[in-house]
C-alpha positions as CSV (number, residue, x, y, z in Angstrom):
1,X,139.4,105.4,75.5
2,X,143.0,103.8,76.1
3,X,144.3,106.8,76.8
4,X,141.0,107.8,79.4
5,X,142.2,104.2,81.1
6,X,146.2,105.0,81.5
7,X,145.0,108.0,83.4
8,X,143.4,106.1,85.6
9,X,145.8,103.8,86.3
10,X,148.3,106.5,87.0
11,X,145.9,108.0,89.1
12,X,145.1,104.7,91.1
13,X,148.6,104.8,91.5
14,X,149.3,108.6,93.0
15,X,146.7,108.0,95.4
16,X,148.2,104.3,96.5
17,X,151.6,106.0,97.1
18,X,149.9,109.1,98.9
19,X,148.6,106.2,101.2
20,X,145.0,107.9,101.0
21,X,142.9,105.1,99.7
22,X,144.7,102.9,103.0
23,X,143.6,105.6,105.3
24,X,140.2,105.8,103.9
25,X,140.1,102.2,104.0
26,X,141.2,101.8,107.8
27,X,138.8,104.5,108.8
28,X,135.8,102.7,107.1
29,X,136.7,99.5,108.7
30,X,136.5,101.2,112.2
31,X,133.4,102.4,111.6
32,X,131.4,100.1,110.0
33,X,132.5,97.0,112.2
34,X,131.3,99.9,115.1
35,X,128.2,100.4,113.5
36,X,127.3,96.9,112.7
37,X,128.3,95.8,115.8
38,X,125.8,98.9,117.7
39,X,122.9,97.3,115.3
40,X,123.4,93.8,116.2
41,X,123.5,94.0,119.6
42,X,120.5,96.1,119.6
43,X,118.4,93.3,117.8
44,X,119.9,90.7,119.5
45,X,118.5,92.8,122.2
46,X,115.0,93.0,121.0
47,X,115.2,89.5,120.4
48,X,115.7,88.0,123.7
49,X,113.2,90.5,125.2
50,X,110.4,88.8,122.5
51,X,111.8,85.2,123.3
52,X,111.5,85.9,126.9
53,X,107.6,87.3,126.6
54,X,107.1,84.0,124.3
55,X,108.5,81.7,126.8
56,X,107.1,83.8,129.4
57,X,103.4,83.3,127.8
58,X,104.1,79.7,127.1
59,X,104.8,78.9,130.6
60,X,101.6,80.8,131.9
61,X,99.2,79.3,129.7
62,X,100.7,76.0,130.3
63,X,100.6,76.5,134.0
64,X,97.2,77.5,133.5
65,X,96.0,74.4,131.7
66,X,97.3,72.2,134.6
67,X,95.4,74.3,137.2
68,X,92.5,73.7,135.4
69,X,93.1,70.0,134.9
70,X,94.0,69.7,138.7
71,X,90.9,71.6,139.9
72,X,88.4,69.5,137.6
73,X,89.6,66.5,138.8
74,X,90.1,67.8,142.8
75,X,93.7,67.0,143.1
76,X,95.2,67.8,146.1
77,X,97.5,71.3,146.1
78,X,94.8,72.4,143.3
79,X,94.8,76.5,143.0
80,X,92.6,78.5,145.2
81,X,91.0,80.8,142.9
82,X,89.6,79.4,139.6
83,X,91.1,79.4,136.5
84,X,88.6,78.5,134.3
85,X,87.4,82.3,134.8
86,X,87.0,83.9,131.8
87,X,87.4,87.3,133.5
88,X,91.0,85.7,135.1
89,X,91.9,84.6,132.1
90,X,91.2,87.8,129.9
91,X,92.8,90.1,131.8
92,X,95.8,88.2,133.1
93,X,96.7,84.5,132.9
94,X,96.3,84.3,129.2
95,X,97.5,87.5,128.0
96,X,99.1,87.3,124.9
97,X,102.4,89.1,123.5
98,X,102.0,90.4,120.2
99,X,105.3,91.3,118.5
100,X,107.0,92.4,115.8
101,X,110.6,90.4,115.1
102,X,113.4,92.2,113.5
103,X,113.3,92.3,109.7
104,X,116.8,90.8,108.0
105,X,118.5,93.7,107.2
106,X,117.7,94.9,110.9
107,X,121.5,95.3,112.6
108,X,122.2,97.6,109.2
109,X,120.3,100.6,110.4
110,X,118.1,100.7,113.8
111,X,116.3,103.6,112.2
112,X,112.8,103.4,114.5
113,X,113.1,100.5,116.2
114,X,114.4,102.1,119.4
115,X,111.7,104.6,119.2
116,X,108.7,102.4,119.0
117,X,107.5,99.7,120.9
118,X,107.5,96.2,118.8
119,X,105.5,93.8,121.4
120,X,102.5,94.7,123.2
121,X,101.0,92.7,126.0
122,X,96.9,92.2,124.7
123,X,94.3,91.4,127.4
124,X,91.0,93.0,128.5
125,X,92.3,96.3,129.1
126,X,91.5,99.3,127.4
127,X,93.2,100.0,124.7
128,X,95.4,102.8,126.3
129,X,97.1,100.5,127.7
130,X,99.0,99.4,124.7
131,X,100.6,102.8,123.8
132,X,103.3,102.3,126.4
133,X,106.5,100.4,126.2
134,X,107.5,98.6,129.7
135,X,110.6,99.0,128.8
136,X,112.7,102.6,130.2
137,X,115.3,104.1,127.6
138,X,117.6,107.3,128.4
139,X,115.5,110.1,126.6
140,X,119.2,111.6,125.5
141,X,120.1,108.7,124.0
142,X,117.1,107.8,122.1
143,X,117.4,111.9,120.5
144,X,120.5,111.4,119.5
145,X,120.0,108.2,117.6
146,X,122.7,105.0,117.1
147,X,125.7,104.9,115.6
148,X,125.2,102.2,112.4
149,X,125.6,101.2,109.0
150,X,122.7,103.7,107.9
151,X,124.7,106.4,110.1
152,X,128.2,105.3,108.3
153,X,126.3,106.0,105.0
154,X,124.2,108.8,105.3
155,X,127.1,110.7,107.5
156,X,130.2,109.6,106.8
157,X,130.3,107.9,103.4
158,X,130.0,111.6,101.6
159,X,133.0,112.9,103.4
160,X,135.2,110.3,102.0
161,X,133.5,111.0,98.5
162,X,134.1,114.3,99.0
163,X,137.6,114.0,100.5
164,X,138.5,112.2,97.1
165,X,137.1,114.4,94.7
166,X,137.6,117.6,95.5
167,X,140.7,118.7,93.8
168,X,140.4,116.7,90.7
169,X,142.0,119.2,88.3
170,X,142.6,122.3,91.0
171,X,145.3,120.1,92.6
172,X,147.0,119.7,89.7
173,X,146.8,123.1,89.0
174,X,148.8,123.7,92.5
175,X,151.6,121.7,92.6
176,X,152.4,122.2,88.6
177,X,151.8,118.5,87.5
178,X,148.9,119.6,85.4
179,X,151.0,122.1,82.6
180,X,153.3,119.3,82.7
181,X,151.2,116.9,81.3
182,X,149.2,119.2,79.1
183,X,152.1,119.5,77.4
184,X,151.7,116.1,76.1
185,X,149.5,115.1,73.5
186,X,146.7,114.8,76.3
187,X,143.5,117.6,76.3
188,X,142.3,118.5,79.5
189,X,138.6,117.0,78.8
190,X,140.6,113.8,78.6
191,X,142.4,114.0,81.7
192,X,139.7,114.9,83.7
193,X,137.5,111.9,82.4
194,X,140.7,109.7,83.1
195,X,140.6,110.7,86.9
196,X,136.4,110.9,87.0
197,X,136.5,107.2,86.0
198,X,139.0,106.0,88.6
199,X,137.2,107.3,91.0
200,X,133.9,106.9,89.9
201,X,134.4,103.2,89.7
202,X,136.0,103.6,93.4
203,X,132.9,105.1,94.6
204,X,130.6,102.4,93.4
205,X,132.9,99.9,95.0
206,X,133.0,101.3,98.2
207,X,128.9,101.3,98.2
208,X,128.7,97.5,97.7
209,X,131.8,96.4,100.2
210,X,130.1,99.1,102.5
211,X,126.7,97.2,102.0
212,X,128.4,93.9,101.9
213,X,130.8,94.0,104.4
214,X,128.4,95.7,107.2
215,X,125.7,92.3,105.8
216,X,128.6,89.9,106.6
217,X,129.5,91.1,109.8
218,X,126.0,91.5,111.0
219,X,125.1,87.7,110.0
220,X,122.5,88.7,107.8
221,X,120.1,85.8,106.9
222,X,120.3,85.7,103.1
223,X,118.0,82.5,102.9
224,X,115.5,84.8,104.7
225,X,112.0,85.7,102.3
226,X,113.2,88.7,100.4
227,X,116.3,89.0,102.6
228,X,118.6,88.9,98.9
229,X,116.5,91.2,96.5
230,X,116.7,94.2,99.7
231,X,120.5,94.1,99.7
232,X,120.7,94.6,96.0
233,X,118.5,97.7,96.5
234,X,120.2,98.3,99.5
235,X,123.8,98.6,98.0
236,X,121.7,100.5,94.7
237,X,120.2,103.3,97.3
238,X,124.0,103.9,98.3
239,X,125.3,103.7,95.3
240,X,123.2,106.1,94.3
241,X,123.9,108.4,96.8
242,X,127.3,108.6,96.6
243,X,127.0,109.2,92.8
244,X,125.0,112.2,93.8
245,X,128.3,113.6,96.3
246,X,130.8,112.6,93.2
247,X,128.4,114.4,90.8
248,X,128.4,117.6,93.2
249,X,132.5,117.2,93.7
250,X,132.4,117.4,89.9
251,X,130.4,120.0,89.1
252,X,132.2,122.0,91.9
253,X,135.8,121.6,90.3
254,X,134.3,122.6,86.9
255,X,134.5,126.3,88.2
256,X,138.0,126.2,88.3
257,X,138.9,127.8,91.6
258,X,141.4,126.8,94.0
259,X,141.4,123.1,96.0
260,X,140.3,125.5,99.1
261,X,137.4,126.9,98.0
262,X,136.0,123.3,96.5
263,X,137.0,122.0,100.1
264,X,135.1,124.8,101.6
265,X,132.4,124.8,99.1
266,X,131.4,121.1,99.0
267,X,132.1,121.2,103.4
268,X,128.9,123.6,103.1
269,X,127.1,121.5,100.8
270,X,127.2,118.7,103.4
271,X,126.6,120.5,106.3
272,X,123.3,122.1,104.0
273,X,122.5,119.1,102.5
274,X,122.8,116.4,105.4
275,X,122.9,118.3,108.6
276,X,121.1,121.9,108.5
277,X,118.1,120.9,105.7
278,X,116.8,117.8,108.0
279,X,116.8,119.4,111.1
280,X,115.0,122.4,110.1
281,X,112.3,120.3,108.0
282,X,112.5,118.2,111.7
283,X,111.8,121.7,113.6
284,X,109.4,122.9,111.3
285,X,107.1,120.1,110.8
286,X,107.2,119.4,114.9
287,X,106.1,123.7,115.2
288,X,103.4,123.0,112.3
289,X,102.0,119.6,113.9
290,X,103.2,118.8,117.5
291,X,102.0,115.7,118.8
292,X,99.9,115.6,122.1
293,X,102.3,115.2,125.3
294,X,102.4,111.9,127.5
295,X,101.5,114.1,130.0
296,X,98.2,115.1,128.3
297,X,97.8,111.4,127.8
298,X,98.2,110.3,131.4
299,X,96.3,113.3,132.1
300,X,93.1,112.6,130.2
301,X,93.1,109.2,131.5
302,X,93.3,110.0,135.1
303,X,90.4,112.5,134.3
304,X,88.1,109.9,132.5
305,X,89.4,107.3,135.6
306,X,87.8,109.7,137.7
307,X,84.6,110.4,136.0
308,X,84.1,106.5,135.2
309,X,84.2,105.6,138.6
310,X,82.0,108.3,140.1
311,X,79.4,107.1,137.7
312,X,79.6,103.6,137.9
313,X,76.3,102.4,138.8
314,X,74.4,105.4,135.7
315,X,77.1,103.5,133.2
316,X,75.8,99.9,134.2
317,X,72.3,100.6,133.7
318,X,72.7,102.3,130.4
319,X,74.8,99.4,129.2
320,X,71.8,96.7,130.3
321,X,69.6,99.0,128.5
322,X,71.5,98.8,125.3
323,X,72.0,95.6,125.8
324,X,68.9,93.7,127.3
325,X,69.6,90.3,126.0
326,X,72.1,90.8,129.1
327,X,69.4,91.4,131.8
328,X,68.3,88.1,132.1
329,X,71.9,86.5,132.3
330,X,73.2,84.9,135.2
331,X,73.1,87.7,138.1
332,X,76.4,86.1,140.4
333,X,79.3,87.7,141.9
334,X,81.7,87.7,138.4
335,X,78.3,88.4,135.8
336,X,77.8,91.7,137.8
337,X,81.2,92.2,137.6
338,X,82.1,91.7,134.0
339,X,78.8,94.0,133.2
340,X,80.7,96.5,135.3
341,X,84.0,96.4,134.0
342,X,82.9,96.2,130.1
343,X,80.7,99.3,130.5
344,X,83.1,101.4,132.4
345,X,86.0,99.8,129.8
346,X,83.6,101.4,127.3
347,X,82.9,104.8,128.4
348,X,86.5,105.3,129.0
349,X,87.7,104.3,126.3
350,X,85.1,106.9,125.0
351,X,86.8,109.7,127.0
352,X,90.4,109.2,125.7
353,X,89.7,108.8,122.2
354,X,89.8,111.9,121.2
355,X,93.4,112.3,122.6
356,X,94.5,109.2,120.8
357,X,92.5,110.7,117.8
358,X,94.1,113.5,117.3
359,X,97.5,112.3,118.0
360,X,97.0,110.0,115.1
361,X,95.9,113.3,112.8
362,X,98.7,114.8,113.7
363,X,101.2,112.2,112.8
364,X,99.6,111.5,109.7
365,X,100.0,115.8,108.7
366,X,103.9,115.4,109.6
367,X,104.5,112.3,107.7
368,X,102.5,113.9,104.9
369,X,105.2,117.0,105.1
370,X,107.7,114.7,105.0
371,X,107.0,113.0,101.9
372,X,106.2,116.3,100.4
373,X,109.3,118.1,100.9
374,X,112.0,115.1,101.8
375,X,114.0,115.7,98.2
376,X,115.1,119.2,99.5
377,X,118.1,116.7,100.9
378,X,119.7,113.9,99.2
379,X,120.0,112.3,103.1
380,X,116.4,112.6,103.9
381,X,115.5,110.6,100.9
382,X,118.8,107.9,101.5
383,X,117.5,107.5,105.5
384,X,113.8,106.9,103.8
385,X,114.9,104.3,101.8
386,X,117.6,102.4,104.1
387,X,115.5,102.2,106.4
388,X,112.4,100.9,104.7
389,X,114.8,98.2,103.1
390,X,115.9,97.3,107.1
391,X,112.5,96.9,107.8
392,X,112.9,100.0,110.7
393,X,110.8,103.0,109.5
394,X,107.7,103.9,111.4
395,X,105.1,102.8,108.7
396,X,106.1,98.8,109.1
397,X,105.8,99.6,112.9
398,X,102.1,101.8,112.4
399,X,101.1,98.9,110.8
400,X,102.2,96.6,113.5
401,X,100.4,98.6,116.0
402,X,96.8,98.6,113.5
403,X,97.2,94.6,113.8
404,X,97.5,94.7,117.2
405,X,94.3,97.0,117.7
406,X,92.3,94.2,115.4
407,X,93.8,91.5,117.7
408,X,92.9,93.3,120.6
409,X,89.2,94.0,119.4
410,X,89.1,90.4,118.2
411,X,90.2,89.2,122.5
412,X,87.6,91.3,124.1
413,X,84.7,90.2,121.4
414,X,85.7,86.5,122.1
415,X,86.1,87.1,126.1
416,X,83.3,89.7,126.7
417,X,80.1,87.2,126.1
418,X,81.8,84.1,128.0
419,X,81.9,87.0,130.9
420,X,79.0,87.9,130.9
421,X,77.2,84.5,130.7
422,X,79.7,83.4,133.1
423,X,80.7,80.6,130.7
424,X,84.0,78.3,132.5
425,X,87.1,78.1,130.7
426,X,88.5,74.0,129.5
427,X,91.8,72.9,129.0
């Protein structure tokens, strides 16, 4: 075992002197403070756009209260229109945001958060409505993805593995180091252990200062529920992974051919493993299961706009026949109107369902596919997991959106009956 460790050492030292490790170092230090620095200014991003629709709904309902106060009492300079309406209030003055903050472990990989939408604006509309994001992205840019931590790891982080390990024995082989010290009382099992140690132990350095360093420099909140035991898996996941490249770089100088071919050989394992094998599972599962267009979205709701309003008055009367505890409600100006506008809400939402149906079927099939087949690539499963641990993969924000359907059924069963009995609205 002595003997394993003095290899080491000396080969600790060769690569110091080669200045390799320092070149490695400086790269990984460009890109990780370039990646941390993409994902923290992207939540800081998100995070002033859900402080500003906070203060925004503060303000409103606030504003809101006052009117109400003012018109009560008959102050002078007291609004116009009256917001006490529940019909006002539902739909517009007290809106809510619903939102989604950034997890912790965010600014380390972006992962879906650009994709999806993570606050929703919840009144009386149909539900529709909440699919969109307000906000407008450059399409190329959101294909292409961000340059982070996760994008450091997943891309770069095997290269330098690789980069490292590829001529463990062939490169003493080629520059005629290797007879010499075979020719001491060392085997050749021995020396290769000696150098798959050093480096091993490199590799599972460079996955927690990776992991820690890209933390630090993104102000991760430690104190933060849960914040602590994620990082440990965090660094474990990329640990992991790298073990994987080193294992490969192993396996590949075992066949004894030339440092060449194991560059050339592990340079097509990458490009198999992390570039070519996600993209066509990507393509595939997109041909087996595409999702409905926007266009067909905006297009079936324009259609079931249309048909709604052309049968207005037959979708009023069927909706006082299923409900005839209505008939005998108050018959002004805003009852007739929130009778009309819940029963052509109704039928419309009626209309688009199945759109919004079957684009939930068909994402559920692809993430099923997914699952199924994501350990053909060692990258598909690393992405999975980093970005589960951030708190940025599409189930946390599929979940988000189910809670804000329940909140949105929850508004219109608490607004719809004060509507219809024309009920006014307190401070």
């Amino acid at each position: 075992m002595r003997t394993i460790w003095l290899i080491a050492r000396h080969d600790w030292r060769m690569l110091r002197a080669e200045r390799t490790l320092w070149a490695i170092g400086l790269l990984l230090a460009i890109t990780i403070g370039y990646g941390v620095r993409n994902g923290s200014a992207w939540v800081d991003f998100q995070q002033r756009n859900i402080n500003g629709a906070l203060d925004e709904e503060r303000e409103r309902i606030g504003k809101m209260q006052r009117d109400i106060a003012d018109l009560n009492a008959g102050r002078k300079g007291a609004p116009s229109s009256d917001p006490g309406s529940p019909f006002a209030a539902g739909y517009t003055l007290a809106a809510r945001w619903a939102v989604i903050p950034p997890a912790p472990l965010s600014p380390l990989a972006i992962g879906q958060s650009d994709l999806l939408p993570y606050y929703f604006k919840v009144s009386l509309r149909s539900r529709d409505t909440l699919i969109g994001n307000d906000e407008i992205e450059n399409p190329v840019h959101l294909l292409s993805g961000c340059f982070d931590l996760a994008f450091v790891i997943i891309y770069l982080y095997p290269l330098v593995i690789l980069a490292l390990g590829f001529n463990l024995i062939s490169g003493g082989k080629e520059d005629g180091t290797l007879a010499m010290t075979l020719s001491q009382p060392v085997r050749l099992r021995t020396l290769a252990a000696g150098r798959i140690l050093f480096r091993g132990i490199y590799v599972l350095t460079l996955a927690t200062v990776l992991s820690m360093a890209g933390a630090l420099l993104a102000g991760v909140d430690f104190s933060a529920e849960g914040a602590g035991v994620r990082m440990l898996l965090w660094t474990g996941v990329v640990a992991a992974y790298g073990a994987f490249w080193f294992a490969l770089a192993v396996a590949v100088n075992a066949l004894g051919r030339s440092s060449a071919a194991n560059a050339v050989a592990l340079a097509g394992a990458w490009l198999l493993l992390v570039l070519l094998a996600p993209s066509l599972l990507n393509v595939t599962i997109k041909s087996l299961h595409p999702l409905p267009s926007r266009v067909e979205m905006i297009q079936a709701m324009r259609v079931a706009g249309d048909e709604v309003t052309a049968q207005r008055s037959k979708l009023v009367a069927k909706h006082l026949e299923d409900h005839p505890e209505l008939v005998g409600a108050s018959q002004d100006t805003m009852a007739k109107l929130a009778v009309r506008n819940v029963a052509m809400m109704e039928r419309m939402e009626d209309l688009v369902q199945p759109v919004l149906d079957r684009f939930d079927r068909q994402l559920r099939l692809q993430q099923a596919l997914v699952e199924r087949y994501r350990f053909l690539s060692p990258a598909i499963l690393t992405q999975a997991a980093l970005y589960d641990l951030a708190g940025t993969d599409a189930l946390r924000y599929q979940h988000f959106t189910k809670r804000v359907d329940a909140f949105h059924k929850e508004w219109r069963s608490f607004f719809f009956p004060l509507m219809l009995k024309n009920v006014k609205l307190t401070e």
